[in-house]
MOPAC internal coordinates of N, CA, C and O (Angstrom, degrees):
PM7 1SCF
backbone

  N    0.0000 0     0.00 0     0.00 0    0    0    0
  C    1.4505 1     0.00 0     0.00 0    1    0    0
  C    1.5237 1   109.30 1     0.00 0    2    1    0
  O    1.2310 1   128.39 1   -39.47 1    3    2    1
  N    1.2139 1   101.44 1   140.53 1    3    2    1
  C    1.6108 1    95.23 1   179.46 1    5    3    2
  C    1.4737 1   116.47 1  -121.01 1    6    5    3
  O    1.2310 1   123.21 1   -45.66 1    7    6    5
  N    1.6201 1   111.44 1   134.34 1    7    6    5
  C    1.3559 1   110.40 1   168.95 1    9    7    6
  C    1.2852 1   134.10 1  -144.83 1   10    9    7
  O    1.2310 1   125.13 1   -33.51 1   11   10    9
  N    1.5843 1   107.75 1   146.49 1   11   10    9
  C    1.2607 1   130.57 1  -140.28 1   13   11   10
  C    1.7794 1   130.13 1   -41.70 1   14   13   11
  O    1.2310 1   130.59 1   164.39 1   15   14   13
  N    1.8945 1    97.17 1   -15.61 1   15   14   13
  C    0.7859 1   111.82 1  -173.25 1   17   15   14
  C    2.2682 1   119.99 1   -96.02 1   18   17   15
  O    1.2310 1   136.47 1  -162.22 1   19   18   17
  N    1.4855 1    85.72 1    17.78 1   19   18   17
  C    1.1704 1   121.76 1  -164.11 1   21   19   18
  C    1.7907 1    98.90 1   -85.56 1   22   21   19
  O    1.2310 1   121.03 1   131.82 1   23   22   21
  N    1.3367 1   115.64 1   -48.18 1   23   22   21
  C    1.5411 1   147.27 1   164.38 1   25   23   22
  C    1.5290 1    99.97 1   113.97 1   26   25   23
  O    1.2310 1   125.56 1    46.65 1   27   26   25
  N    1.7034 1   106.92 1  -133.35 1   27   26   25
  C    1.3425 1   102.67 1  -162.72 1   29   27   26
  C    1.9312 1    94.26 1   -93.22 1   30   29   27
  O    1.2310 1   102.43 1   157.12 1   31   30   29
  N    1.5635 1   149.77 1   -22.88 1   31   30   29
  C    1.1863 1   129.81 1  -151.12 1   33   31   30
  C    1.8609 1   102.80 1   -59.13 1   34   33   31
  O    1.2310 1   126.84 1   126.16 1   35   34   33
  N    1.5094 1   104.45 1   -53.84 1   35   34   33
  C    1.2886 1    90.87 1  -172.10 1   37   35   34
  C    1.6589 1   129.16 1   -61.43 1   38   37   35
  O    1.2310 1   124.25 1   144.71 1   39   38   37
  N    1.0913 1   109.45 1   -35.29 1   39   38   37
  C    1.3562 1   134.52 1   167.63 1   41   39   38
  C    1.8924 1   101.56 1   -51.91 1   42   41   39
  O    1.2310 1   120.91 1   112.98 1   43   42   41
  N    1.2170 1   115.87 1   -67.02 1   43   42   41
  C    1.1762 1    98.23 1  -174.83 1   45   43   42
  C    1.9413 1   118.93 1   -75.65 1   46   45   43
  O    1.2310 1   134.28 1  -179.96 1   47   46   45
  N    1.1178 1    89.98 1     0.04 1   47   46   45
  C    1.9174 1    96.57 1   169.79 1   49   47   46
  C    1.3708 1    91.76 1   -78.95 1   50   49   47
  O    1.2310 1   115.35 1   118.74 1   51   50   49
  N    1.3843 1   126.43 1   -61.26 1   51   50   49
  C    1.5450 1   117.96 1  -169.36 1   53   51   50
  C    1.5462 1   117.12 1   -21.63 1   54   53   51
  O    1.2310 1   133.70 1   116.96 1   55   54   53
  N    1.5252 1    91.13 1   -63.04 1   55   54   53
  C    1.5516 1   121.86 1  -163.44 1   57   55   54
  C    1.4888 1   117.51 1   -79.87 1   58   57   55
  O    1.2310 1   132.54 1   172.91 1   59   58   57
  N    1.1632 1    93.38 1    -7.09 1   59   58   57
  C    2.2924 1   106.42 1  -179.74 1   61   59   58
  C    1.2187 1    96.09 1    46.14 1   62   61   59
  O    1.2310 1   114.78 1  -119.59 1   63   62   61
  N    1.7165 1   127.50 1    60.41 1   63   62   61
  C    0.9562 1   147.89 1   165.30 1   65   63   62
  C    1.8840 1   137.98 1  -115.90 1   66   65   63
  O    1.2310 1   114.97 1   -89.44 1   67   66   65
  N    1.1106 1   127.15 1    90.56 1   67   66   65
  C    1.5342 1   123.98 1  -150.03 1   69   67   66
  C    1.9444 1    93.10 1   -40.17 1   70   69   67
  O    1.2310 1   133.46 1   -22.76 1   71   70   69
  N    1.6826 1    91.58 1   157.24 1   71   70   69
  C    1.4762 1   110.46 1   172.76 1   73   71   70
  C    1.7222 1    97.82 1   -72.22 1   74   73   71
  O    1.2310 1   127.93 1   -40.56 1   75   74   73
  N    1.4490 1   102.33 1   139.44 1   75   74   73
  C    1.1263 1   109.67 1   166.47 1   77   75   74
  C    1.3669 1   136.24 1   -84.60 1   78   77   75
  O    1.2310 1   120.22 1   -38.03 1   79   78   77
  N    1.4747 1   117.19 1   141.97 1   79   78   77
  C    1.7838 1    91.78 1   176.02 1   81   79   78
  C    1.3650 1   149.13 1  -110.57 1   82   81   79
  O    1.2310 1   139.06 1  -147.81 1   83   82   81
  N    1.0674 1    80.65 1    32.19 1   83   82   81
  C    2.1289 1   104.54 1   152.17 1   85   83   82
  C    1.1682 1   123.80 1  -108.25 1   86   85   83
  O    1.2310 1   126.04 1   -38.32 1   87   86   85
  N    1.5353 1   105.99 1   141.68 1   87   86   85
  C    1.7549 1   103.42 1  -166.48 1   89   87   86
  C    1.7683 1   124.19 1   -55.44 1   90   89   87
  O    1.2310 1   120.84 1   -23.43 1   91   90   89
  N    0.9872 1   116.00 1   156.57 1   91   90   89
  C    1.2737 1   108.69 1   176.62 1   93   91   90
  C    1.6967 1   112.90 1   -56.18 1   94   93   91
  O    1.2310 1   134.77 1   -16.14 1   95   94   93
  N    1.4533 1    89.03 1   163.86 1   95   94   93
  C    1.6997 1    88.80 1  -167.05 1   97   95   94
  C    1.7608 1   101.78 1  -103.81 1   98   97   95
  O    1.2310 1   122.97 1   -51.36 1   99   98   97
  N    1.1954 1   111.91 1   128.64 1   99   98   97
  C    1.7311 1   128.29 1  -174.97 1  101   99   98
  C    1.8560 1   105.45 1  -106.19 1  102  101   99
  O    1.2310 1   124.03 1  -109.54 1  103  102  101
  N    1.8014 1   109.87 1    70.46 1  103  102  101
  C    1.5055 1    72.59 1  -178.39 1  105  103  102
  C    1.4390 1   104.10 1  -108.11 1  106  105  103
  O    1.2310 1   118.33 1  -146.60 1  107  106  105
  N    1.5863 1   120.80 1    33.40 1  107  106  105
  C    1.6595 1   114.15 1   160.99 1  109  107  106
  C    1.2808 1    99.52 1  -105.80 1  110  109  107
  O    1.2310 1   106.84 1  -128.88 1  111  110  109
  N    1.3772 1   142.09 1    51.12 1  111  110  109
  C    1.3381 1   135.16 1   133.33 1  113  111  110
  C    1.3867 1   148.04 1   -65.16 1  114  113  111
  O    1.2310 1   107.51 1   -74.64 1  115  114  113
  N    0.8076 1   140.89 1   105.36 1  115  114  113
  C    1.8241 1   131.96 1  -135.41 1  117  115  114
  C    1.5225 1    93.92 1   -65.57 1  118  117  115
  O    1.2310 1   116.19 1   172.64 1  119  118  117
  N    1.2939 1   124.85 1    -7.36 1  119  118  117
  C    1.7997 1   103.04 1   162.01 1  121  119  118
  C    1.4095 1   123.20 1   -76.43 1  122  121  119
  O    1.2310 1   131.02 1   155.34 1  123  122  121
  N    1.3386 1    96.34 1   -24.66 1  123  122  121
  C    1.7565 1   106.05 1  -175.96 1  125  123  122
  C    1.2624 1    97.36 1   -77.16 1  126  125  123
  O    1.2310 1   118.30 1   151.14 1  127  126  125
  N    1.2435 1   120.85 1   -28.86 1  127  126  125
  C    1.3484 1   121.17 1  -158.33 1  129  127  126
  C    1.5205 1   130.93 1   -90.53 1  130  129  127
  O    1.2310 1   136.47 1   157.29 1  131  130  129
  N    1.5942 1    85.72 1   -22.71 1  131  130  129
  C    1.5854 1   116.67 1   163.40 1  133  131  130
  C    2.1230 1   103.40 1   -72.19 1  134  133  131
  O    1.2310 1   126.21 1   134.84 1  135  134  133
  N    1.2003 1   105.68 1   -45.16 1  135  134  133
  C    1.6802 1   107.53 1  -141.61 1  137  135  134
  C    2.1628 1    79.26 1   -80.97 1  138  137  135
  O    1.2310 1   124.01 1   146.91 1  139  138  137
  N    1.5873 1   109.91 1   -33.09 1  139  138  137
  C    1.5419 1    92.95 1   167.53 1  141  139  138
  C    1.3163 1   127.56 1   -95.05 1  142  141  139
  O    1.2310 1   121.13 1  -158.94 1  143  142  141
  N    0.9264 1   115.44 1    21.06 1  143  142  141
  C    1.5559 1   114.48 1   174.49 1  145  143  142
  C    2.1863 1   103.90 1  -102.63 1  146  145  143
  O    1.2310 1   138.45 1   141.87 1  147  146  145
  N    1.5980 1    81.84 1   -38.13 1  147  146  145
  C    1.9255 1    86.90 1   179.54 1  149  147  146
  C    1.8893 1   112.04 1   -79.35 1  150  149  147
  O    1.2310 1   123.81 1   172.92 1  151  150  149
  N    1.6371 1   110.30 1    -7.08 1  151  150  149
  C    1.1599 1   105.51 1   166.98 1  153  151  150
  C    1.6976 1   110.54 1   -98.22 1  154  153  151
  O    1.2310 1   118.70 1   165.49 1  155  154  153
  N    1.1091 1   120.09 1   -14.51 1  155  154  153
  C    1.4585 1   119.34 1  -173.89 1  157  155  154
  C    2.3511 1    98.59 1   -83.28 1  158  157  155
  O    1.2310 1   131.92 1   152.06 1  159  158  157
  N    1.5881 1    94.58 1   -27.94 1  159  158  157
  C    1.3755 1   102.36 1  -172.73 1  161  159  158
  C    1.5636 1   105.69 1   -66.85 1  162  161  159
  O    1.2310 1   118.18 1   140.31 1  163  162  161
  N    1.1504 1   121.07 1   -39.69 1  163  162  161
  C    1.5897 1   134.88 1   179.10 1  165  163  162
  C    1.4043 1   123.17 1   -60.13 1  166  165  163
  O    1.2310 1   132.98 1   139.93 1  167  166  165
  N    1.4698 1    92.52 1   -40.07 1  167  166  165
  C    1.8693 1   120.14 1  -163.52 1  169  167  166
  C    2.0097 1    93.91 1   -76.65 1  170  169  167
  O    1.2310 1   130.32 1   129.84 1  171  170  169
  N    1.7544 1    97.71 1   -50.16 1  171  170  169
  C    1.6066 1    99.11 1   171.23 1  173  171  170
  C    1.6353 1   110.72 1   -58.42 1  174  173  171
  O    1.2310 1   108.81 1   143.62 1  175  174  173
  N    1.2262 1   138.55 1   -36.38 1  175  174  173
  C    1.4663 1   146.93 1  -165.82 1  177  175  174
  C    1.4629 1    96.04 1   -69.87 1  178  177  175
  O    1.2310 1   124.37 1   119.22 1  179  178  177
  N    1.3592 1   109.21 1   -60.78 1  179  178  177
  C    2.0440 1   107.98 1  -172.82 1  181  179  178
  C    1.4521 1    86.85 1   -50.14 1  182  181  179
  O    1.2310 1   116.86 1   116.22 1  183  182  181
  N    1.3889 1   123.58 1   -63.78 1  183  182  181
  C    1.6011 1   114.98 1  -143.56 1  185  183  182
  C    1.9891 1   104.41 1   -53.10 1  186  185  183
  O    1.2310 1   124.25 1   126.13 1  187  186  185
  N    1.0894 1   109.46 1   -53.87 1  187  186  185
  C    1.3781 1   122.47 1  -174.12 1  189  187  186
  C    1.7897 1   107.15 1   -44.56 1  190  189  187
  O    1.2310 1   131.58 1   129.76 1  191  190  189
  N    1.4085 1    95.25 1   -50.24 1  191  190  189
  C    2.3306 1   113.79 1  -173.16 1  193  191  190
  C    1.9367 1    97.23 1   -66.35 1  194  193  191
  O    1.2310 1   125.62 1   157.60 1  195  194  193
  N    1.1380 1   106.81 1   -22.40 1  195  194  193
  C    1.7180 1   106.27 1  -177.47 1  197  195  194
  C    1.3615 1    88.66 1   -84.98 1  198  197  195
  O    1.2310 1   111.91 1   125.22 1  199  198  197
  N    1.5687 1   132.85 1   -54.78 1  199  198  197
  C    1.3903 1   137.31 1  -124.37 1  201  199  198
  C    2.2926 1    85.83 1   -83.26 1  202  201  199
  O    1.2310 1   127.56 1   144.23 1  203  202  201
  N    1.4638 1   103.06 1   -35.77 1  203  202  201
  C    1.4095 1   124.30 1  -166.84 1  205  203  202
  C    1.6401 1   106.73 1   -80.35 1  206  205  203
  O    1.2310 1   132.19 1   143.47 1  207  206  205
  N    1.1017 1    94.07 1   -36.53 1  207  206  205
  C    1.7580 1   112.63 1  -172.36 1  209  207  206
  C    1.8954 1    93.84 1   -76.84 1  210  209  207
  O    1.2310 1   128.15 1   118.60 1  211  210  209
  N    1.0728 1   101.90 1   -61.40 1  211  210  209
  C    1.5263 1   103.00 1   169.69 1  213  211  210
  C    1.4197 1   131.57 1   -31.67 1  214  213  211
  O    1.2310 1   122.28 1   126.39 1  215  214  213
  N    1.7923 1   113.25 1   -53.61 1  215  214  213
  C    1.2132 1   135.56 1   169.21 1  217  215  214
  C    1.4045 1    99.53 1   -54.62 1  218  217  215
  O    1.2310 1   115.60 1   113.23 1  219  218  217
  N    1.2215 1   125.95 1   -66.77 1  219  218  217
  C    1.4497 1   131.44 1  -151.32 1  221  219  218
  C    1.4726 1   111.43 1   -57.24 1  222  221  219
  O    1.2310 1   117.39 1   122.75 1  223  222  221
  N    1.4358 1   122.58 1   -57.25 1  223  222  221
  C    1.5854 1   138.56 1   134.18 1  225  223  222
  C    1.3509 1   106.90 1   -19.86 1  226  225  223
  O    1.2310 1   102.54 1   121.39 1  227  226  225
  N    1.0903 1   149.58 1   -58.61 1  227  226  225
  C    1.1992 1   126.13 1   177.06 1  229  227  226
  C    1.3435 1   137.03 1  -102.89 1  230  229  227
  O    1.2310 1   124.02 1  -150.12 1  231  230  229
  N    1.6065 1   109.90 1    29.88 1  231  230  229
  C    1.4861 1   139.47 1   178.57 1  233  231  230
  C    1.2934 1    92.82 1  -132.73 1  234  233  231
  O    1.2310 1   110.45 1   160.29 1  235  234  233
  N    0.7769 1   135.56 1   -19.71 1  235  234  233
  C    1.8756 1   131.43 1   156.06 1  237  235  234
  C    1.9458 1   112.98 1   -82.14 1  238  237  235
  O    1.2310 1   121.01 1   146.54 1  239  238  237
  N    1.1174 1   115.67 1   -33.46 1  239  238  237
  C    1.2920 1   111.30 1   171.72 1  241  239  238
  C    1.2627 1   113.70 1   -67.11 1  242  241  239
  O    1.2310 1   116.47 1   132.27 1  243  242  241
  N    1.8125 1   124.32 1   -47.73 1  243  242  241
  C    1.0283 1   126.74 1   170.91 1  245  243  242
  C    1.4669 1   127.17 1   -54.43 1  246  245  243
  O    1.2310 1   125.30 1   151.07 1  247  246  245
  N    1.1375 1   107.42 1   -28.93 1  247  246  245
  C    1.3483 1   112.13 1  -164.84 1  249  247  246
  C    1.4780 1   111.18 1   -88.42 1  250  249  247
  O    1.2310 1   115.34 1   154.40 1  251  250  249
  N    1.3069 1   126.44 1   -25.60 1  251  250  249
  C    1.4972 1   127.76 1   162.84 1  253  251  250
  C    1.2593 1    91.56 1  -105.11 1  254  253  251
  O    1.2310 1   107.76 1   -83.82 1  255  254  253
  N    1.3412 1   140.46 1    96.18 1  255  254  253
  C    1.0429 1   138.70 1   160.41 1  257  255  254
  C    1.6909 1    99.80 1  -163.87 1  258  257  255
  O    1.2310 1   120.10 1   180.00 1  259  258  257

C-alpha cells in the first residue's frame, strides 16, 4: 500500500516513472492551509469593500443629484 507521505519513490515505481527533482508537493499541511484559507479570507474582504464602496458612490451620486 502506498502512502503519500512516503513522497515520490514509491509512487514513481508504481508508475515506471523517473523520481522527480523537486520536492514532493504537501498542500494539506496546516501551513498551506492556513496561508490559503487567510488569502481566500482577504480576496472575500476586497470583494465585499468594492461591492460597499460601489453602493456608497451611488447613494452619494443620488443624493446630490
Amino acid at each position: 500500500m502506498i502512502e503519500l507521505k512516503d513522497g515520490w519513490v514509491p509512487l514513481c515505481q508504481i508508475l515506471r516513472r523517473p523520481v522527480p527533482d523537486c520536492p514532493f508537493p504537501r498542500a494539506n499541511d496546516a501551513d498551506a492551509v492556513a496561508e490559503l484559507s487567510k488569502r481566500i479570507f482577504f480576496r472575500t474582504l476586497m470583494v465585499w469593500f468594492v461591492i460597499f464602496a460601489g453602493l456608497g458612490l451611488l447613494l452619494l451620486v443620488f443624493w446630490y443629484s
